[in-house]
C-alpha positions as CSV (number, residue, x, y, z in Angstrom):
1,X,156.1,56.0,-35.5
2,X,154.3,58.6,-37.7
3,X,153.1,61.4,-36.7
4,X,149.7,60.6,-38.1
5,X,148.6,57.9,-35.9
6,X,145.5,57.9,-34.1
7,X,144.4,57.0,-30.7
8,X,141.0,57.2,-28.9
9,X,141.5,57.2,-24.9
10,X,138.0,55.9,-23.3
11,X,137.9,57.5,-20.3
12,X,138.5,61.5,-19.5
13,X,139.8,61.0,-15.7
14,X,143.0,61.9,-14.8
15,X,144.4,58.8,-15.8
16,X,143.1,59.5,-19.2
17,X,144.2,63.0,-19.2
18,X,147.6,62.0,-18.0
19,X,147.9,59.2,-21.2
20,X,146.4,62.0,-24.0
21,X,149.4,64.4,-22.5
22,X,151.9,62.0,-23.1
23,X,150.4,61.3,-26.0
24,X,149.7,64.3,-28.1
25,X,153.6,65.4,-26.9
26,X,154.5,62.2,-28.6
27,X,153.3,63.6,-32.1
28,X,149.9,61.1,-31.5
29,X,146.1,63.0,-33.4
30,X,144.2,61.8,-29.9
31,X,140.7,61.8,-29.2
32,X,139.3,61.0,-25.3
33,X,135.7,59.9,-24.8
34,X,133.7,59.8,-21.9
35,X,130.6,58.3,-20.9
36,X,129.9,61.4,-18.3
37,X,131.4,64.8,-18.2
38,X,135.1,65.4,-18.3
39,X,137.1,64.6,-15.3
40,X,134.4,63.9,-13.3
41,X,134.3,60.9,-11.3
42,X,137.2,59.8,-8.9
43,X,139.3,62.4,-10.4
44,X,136.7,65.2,-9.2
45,X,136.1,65.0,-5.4
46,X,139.2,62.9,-3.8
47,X,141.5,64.4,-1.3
48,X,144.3,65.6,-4.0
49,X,147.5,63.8,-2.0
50,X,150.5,63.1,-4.5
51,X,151.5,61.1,-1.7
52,X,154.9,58.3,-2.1
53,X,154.0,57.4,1.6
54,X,151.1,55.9,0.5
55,X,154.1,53.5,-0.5
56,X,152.1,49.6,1.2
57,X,149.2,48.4,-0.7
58,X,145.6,47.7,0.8
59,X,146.9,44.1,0.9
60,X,148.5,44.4,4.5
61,X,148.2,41.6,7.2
62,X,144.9,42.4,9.2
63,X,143.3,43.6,5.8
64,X,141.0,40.5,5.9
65,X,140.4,40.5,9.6
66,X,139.0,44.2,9.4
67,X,136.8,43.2,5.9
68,X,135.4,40.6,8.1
69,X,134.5,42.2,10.9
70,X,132.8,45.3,8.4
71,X,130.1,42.7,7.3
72,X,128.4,43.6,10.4
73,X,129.1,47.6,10.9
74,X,127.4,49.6,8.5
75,X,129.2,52.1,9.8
76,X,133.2,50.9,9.3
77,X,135.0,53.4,7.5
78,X,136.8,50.2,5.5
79,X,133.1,47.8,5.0
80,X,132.6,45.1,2.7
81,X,128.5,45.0,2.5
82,X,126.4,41.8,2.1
83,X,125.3,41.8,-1.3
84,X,125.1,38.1,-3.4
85,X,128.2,38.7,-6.0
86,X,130.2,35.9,-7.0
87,X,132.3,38.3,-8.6
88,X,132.9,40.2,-5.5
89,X,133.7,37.4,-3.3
90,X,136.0,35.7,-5.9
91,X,138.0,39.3,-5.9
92,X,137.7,38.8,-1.9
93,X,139.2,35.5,-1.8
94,X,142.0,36.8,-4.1
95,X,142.6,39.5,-1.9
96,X,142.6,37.6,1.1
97,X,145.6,35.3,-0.3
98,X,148.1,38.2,-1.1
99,X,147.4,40.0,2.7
100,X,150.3,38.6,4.2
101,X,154.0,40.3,5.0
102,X,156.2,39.2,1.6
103,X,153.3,39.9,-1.2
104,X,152.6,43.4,0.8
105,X,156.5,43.9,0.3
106,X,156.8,43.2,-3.5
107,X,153.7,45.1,-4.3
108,X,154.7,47.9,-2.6
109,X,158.1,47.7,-4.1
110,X,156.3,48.1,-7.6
111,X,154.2,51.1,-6.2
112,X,157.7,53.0,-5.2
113,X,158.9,53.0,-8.5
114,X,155.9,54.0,-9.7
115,X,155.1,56.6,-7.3
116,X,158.5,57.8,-7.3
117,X,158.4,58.5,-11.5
118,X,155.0,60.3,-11.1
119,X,156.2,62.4,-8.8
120,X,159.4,63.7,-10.9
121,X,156.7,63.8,-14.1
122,X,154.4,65.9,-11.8
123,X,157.2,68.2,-10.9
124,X,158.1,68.7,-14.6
125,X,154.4,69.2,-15.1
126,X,154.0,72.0,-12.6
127,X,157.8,73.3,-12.9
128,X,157.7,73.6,-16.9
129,X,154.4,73.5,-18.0
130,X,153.3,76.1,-15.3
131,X,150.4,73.9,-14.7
132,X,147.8,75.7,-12.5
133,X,146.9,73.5,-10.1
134,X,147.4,74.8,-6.5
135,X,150.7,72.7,-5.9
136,X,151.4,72.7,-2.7
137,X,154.6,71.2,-1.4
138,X,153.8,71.3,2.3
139,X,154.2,67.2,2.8
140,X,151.4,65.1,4.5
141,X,150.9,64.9,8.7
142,X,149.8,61.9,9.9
143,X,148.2,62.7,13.2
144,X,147.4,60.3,16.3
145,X,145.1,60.6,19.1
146,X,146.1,58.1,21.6
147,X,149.9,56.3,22.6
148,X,148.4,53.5,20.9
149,X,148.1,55.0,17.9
150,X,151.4,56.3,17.9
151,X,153.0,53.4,18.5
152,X,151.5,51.8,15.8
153,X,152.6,53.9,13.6
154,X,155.9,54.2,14.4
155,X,156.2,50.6,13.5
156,X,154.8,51.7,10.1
157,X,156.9,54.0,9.4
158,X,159.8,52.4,10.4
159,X,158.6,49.7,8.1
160,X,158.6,52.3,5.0
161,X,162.0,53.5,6.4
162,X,163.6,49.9,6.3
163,X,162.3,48.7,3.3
164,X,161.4,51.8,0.9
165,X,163.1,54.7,2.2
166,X,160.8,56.7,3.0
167,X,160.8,58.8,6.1
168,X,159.0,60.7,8.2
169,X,159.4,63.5,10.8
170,X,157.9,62.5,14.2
171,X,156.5,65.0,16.1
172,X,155.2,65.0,19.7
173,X,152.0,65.8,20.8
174,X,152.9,69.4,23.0
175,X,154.5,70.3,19.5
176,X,151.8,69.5,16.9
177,X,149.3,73.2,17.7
178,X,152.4,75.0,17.5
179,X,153.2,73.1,14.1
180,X,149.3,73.6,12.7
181,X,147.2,76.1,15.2
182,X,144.1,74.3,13.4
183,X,144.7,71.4,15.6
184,X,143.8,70.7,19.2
185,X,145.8,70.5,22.1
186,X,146.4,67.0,23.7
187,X,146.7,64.8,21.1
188,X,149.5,62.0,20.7
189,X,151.6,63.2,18.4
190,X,152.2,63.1,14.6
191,X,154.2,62.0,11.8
192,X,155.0,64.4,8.7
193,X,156.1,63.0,5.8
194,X,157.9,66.0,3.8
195,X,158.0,64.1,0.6
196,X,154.4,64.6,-0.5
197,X,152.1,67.2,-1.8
198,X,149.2,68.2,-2.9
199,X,146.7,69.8,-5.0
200,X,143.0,70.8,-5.9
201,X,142.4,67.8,-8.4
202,X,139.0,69.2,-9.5
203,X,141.2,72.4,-10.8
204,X,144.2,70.5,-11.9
205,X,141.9,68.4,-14.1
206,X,140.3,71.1,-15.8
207,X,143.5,73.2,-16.6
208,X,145.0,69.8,-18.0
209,X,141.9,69.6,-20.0
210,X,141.9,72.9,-21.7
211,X,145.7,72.3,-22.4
212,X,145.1,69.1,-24.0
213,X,142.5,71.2,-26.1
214,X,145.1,74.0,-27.2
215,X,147.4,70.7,-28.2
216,X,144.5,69.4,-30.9
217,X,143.4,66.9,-28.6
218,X,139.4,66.3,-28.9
219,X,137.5,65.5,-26.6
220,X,133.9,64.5,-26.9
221,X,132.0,64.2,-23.9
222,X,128.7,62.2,-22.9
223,X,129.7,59.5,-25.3
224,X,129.3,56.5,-24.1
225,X,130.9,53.2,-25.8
226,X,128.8,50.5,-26.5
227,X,130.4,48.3,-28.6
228,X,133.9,47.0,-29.4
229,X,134.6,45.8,-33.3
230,X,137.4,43.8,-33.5
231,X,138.6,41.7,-36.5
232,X,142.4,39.7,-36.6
233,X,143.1,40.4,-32.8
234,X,143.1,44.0,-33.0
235,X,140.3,46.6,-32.5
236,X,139.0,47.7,-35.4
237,X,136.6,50.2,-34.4
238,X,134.3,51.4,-31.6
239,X,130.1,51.9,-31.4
240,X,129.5,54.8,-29.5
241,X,126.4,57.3,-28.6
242,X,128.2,60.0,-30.9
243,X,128.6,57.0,-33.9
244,X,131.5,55.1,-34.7
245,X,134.9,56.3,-34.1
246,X,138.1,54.2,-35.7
247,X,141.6,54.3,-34.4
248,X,145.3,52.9,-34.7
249,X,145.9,52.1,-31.5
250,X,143.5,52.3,-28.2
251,X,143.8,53.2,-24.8
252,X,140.9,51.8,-22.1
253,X,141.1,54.1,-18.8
254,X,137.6,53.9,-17.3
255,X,138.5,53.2,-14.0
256,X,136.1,51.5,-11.9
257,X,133.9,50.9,-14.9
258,X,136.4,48.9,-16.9
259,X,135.2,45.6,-15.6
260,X,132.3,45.6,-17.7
261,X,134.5,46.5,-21.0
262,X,136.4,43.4,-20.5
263,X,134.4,40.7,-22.1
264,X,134.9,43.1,-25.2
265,X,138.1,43.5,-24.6
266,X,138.7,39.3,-24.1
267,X,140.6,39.8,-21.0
268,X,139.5,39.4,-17.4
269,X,139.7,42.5,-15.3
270,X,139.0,41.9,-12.0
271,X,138.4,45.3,-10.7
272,X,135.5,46.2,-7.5
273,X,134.3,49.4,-6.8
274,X,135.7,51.0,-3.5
275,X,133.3,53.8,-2.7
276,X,134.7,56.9,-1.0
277,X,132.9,60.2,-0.1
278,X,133.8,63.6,0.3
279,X,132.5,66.9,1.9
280,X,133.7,70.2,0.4
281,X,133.6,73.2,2.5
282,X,134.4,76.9,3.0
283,X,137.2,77.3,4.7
284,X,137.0,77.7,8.3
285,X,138.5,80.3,10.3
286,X,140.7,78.0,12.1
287,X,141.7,75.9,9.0
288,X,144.7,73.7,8.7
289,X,147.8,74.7,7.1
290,X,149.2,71.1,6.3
291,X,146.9,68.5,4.9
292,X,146.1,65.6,7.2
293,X,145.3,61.7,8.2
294,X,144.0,60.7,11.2
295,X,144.8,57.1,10.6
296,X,142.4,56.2,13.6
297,X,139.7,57.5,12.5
298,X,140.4,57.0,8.9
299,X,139.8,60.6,7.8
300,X,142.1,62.8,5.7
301,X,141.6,66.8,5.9
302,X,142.6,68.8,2.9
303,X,142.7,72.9,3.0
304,X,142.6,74.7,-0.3
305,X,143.4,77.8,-1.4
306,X,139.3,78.7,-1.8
307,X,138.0,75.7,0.4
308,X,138.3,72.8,2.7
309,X,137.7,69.1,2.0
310,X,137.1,66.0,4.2
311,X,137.6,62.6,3.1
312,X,137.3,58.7,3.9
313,X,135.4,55.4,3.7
314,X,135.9,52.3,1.6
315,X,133.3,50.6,0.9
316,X,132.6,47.7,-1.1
317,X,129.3,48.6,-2.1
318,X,129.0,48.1,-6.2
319,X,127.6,50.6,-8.5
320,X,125.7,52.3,-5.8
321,X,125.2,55.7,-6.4
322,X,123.9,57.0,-2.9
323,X,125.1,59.6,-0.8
324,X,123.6,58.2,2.8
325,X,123.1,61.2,5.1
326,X,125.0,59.2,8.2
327,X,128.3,58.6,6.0
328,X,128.9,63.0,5.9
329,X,128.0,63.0,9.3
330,X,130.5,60.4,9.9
331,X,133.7,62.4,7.9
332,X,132.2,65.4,10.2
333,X,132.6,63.2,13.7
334,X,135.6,61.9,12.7
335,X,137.3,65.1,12.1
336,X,136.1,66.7,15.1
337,X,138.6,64.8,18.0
338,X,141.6,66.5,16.1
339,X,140.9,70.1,14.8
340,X,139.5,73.2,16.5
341,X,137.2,74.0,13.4
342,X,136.6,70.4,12.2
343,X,134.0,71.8,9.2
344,X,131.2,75.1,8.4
345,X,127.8,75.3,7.9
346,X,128.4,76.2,3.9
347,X,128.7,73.1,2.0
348,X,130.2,73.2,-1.3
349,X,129.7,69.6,-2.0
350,X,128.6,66.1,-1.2
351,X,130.2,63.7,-3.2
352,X,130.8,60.0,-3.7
353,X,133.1,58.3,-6.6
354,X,133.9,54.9,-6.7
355,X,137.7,53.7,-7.0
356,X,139.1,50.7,-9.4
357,X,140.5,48.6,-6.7
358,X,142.9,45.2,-8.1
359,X,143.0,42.1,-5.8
360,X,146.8,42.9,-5.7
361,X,146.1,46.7,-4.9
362,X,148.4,47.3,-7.8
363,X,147.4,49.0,-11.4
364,X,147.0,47.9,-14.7
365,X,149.0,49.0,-17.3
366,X,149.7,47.3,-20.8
367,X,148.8,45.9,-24.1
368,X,145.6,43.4,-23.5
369,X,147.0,39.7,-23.8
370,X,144.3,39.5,-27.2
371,X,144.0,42.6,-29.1
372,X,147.4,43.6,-30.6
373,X,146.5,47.5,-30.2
374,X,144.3,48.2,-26.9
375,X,146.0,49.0,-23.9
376,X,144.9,49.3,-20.4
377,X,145.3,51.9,-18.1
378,X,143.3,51.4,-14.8
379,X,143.3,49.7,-11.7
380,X,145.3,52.5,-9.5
381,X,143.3,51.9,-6.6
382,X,143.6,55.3,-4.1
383,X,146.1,56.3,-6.4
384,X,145.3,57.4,-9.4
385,X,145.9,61.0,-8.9
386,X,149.3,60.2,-7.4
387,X,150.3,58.0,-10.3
388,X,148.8,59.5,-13.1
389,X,151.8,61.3,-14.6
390,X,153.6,57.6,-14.5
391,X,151.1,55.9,-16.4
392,X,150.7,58.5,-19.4
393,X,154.1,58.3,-19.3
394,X,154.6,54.1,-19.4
395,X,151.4,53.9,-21.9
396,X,153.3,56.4,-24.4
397,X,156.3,54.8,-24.1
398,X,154.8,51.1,-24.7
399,X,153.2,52.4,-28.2
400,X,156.2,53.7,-29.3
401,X,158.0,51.2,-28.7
402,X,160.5,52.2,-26.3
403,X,161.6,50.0,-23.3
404,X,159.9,51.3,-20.7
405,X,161.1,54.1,-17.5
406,X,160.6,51.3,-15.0
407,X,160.2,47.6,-14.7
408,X,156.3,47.5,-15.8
409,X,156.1,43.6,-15.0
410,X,154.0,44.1,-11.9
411,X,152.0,45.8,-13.8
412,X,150.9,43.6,-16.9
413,X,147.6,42.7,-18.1
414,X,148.3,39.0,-18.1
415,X,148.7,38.6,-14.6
416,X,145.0,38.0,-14.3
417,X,144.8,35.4,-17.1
């Protein structure tokens, strides 16, 4: 490699930002367009875990049972809704196959190693870099309401102990206010796993961004791509709102948008849109020290340093852009059987974003089977913030060509052909 080649990144989330980083320290001139603003979409409103419990893909047994049984609650924090989409119910089907006990194993298997890598990188990141991005290494607290739930659990974690290594601290109900006061008294118990952390992604994001920009990384904003030129299997240029921009090499991270790129990119991407919402807060008086789960309910509780976000649903939706009115009161109900302070009256936000969920509930990362110089970087699922430092790092090293940090075969383009 010389150090002037060129690479355009499409798409300015925190995958993207992660890949221009690794990028632009590699000696790359990169440029990252986006169709919207900068790290907006899923990399704006989410719950900011950097979370290697979150270890077992979507693709668990009961998975299909629960999607099922959505089709008729409007309501279900995990809903697939009615909506004619041979694409959708092809992506269903696929899904439905690899929601038993041995695929749930090896895909999880590749999400350790991959979670595992982002979280040294992220370390390095905050550690080195001095990244601003209110790291907070408090770990994550699974909470449960009822015995039930906790035995449940317990099985899952012991599951993550057995076959990943990863373990957490169970705590019993009578201990769990004197662990977090912002909890009420009487529930089941907990689980903390000490490994994670987390962060205000909305602030990392925009640090990373003006970093990037004191590197010579360009970014240009509100471009939208329209067309791919390609000649002799490779790329040879791109059509976008801001003209056309040409490249050595090219990097596609759009996320939940990439299926529509990849009839230009002569590669099938089967990717759906799993809708989640978020309401951003003030802080309230009683607010939690640790960020939370309530697997039950399906709601995660984050407290930041200047606010307080609540988080759940997916939902199988499509492009829908809505906000309904009963899905914030729902992340508000949900909260309220475990906390003191569940939320306050001053909003900060309302937000939606839609994640790029894979049949296998694993990512894409690597060279398209077709074009000799487009790579893919999408597909992470609920995870892109927690394995975003991995796949900057992975895409660097495939166009330099170095063997990759980790076994990337899970991971491959291909796999869809």
């Amino acid at each position: 490699m010389t150090d002037d080649k060129t690479i355009i990144i499409t798409g300015a989330g925190i995958i993207g930002l992660a890949c221009a980083h690794y990028l632009a320290r590699s000696g790359f001139k990169v440029t990252v367009i986006d169709k919207g603003r900068l790290a907006g979409a899923c990399s704006h409103g989410n719950c900011g875990y950097i979370c290697p419990s979150h270890v077992l893909p979507l693709t668990e047994p009961g998975a299909v049972k629960l999607a099922l049984k959505s089709l008729f609650q409007p309501d279900a924090p995990f809903r697939v809704k009615p909506r004619f989409s041979p694409a959708l119910w092809t992506w269903m089907l696929q899904f439905a196959r690899r929601c038993n006990h041995r695929q749930m194993l090896e895909a999880g298997a590749g999400l350790k190693a991959l979670l595992d890598l982002s979280m040294s990188e992220y370390r390095s990141l905050v550690a080195e870099a001095g990244m601003d991005c209110e790291w907070k290494e408090k770990g994550l607290l699974y909470v449960l309401r009822s015995d039930k739930g906790m035995s449940s659990f317990a099985a899952h974690d012991r599951l993550l102990t057995e076959h990943f290594g990863v373990r957490a601290r169970r705590i019993e109900g009578d201990a769990l206010p004197g662990l977090d006061s912002a909890l009420k008294p009487g529930l089941a118990g907990g689980f903390l796993y000490e490994g994670d952390t987390h962060l205000r992604p909305d602030v990392l994001a925009r640090n990373w961004v003006e970093r990037l920009k004191e590197q010579g990384v360009v970014f240009l904003e509100h471009c939208a791509l329209h067309t791919i030129r390609k000649a002799d299997g490779r790329i040879t240029g791109l059509v976008t709102g801001q003209g056309d921009l040409q490249a050595d090499q090219y990097v596609f991270a759009t996320g939940a948008w990439m299926a529509k790129l990849a009839p230009g990119l002569e590669c099938r991407v089967p990717i759906e849109c799993g809708k989640g919402y978020s309401l951003t807060m003030t802080r309230p008086a009683r607010c939690p020290e640790y960020p939370m789960l309530f697997p039950e309910h399906r709601v995660g509780v984050t407290p930041f340093d200047q606010g307080y976000r609540l988080g759940s649903m997916m939902e199988f939706s499509g492009y829908d852009t809505s906000i309904p009115a009963r899905r914030i009161k729902q992340l508000r109900t949900s909260a309220a059987p475990y906390l003191v302070e569940p939320f306050t009256d001053t909003v900060e936000e309302e937000w939606f974003g839609w994640r790029p969920m894979t049949w296998d509930s694993l990512p894409i990362i690597g060279r398209t089977p077709s074009l000799a110089n487009a790579f893919l970087a999408t597909g992470h699922n609920m995870l892109g913030l927690s394995l975003a430092p991995a796949t900057g790092r992975l895409i660097a090293e495939m166009i330099r060509g170095q063997d990759p940090s980790i076994d990337v075969h899970a991971f491959r383009p291909e796999r869809f052909a």
